[in-house]
N, C-alpha and C positions, 0 to 999 in steps of 0.2 A: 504494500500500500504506500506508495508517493515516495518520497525524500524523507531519508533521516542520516543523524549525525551521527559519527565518530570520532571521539576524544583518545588519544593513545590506546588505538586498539579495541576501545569500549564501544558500543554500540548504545547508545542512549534513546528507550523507548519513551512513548508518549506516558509518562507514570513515574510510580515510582524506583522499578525493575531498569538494572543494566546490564543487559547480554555481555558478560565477557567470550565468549564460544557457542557457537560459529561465528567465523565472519558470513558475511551476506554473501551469497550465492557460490558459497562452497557447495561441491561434489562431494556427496556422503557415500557412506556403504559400512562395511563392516560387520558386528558383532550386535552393536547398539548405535543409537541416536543418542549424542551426547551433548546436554544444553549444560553449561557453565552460566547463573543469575547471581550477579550480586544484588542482597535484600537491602544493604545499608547506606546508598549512596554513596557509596566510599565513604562509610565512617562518619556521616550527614546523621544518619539514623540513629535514634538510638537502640542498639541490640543486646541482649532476646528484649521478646514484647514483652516479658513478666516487668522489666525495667521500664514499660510506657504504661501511662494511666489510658484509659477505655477511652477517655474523652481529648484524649491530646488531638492537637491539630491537626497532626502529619504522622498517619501511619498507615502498614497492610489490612488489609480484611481477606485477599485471596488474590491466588494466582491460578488461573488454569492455561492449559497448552493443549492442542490441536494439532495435529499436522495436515492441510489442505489444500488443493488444487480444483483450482474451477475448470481448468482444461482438462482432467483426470475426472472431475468430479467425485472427489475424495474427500473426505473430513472423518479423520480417524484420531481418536482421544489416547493424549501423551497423558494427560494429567486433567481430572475433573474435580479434583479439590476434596475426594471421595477416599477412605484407605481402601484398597483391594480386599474381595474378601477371601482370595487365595491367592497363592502364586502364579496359575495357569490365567489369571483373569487378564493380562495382557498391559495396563497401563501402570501410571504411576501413583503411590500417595501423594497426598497434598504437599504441594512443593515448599511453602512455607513451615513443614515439617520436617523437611528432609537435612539432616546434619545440625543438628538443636545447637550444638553451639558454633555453629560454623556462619560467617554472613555470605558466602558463595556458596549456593545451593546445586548441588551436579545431580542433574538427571539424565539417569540413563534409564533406556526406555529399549527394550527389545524388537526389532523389525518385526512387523507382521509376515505372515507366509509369503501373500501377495508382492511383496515388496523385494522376496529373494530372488538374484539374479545373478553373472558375472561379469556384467557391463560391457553384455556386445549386444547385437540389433536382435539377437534371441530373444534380448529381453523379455520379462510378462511385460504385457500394457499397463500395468499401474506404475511401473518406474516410471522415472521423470522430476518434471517442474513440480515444487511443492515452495508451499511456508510454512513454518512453524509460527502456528497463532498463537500470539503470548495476548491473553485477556486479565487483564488486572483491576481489580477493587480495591481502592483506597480511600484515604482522606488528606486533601493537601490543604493545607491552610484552613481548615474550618469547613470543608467543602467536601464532601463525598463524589467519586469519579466513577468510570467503570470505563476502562478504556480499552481497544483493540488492536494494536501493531502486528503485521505482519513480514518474517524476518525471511528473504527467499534462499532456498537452500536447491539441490537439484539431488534427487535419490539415483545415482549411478555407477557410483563403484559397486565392486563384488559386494554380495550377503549372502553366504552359504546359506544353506539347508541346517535348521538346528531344531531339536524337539520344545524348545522352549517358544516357537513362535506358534504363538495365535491365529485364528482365522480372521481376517480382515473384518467381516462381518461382523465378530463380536464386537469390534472398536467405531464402528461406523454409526454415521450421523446425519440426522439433517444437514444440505447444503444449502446457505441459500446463495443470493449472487449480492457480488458486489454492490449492487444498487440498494437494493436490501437493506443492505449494514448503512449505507451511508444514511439512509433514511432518515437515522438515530442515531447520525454522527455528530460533536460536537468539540468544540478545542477547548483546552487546556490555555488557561495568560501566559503560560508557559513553560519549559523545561524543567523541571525541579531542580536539578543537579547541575546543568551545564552553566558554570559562571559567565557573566559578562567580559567581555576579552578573551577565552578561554580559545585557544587553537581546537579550530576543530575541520574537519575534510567530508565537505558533502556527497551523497554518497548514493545514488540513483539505483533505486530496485530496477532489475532487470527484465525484461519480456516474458518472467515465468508465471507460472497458474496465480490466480490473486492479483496481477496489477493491471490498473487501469491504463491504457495511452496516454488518454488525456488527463491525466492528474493534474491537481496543482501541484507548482513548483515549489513548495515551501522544505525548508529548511530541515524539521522533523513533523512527520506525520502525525497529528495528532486525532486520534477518533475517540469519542466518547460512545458509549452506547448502554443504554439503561438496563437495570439489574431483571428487570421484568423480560426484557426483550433479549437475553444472553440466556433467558433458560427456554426459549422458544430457541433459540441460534443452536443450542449445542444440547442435547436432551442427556441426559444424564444414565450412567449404564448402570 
């Protein structure tokens, strides 16, 4: 979704979440899908939550992840904010859970079946153009958000055959389109974290599944989208 920033490497979403890993429109494959979130704004935040009061201005409420393509028509669930209730259930717990005292949250996330390949024109048809949709609920400044960035990545290297992948189905979702989302899109006054002056390298999502042509050009993408209308977008498994 449009234009966003990077500060030394970081990836700076519309919220409170910074992707340290992936970069944008890396070539995945492997064992796992692996997203590196810093929770603290580089040390902005105060961390764990037990140390924030309920009403402070500026904190987490939830993170969920997605991995989506509109040209695949895929929207398969990394993380629904849900614990699993077994191992074989395919996605992640709640990411704001994951490494309690850690503020860079690593989620690895198992490829689904569908997804296994060795990165020639054999391919199955569901490799390809994806994003990993980071949806974030927060509160910034007194203000409750629910925002949607999406980060493009492209599913193409190798992923072997492992007994621990899931059938696609089980992770699958509602898609709706682009226009959709935007409907109950709304901006952010601005970046949380990225200072005034602060070096940063604008940074154009590329032609894969999720991005518009005609986007605006702005600097970081920012969408808002109401808490009502994200449990219509992503249904919960």
């Amino acid at each position: 979704m449009g234009n966003f920033t990077i500060v030394n490497g970081q990836v700076y979403t519309p919220g409170l979440a910074i992707i340290d890993a992936p970069q944008p429109n890396t070539p995945l494959g492997g064992e796992n899908l692996q997203v590196a979130i810093d929770v603290s704004g580089n040390g902005k935040l105060p961390w764990p939550p037990s140390t924030q009061s309920a009403d402070s201005p500026t904190l987490f409420h939830n993170i969920t992840l997605f991995l989506t393509s509109q040209t695949l028509s895929h929207n398969f669930t990394i993380s629904n904010g849900t614990e699993p209730a077994n191992n074989g259930t395919g996605y992640v717990g709640p990411v704001l859970d994951l490494e309690p005292s850690s503020t860079v949250k690593h989620v690895n996330w198992v490829w689904p079946k569908c997804l296994v390949g060795d990165g020639t024109s054999s391919d199955k048809p569901a490799r390809g153009a994806y994003n990993i949709s980071m949806h974030q609920s927060f509160r910034w400044n007194g203000t409750n958000y629910y925002t949607v960035f999406d980060l493009p990545i492209s599913v193409t290297n190798s992923i072997s055959e492992s007994a621990e992948r899931v059938d696609c189905a089980s992770l699958e979702n509602k898609l709706l389109s682009i226009a959709d989302v935007e409907k109950s899109s709304d901006k952010l006054p601005g970046q949380p974290w990225v200072q005034a002056g602060a070096s940063t390298s604008l940074t154009k999502t590329s032609a894969a599944a999720g991005v518009l042509k005609d986007k605006k050009k702005t600097m970081v993408r920012l969408a808002t989208v109401g808490m009502a209308f994200s449990v219509f977008l992503h249904a919960a498994l």
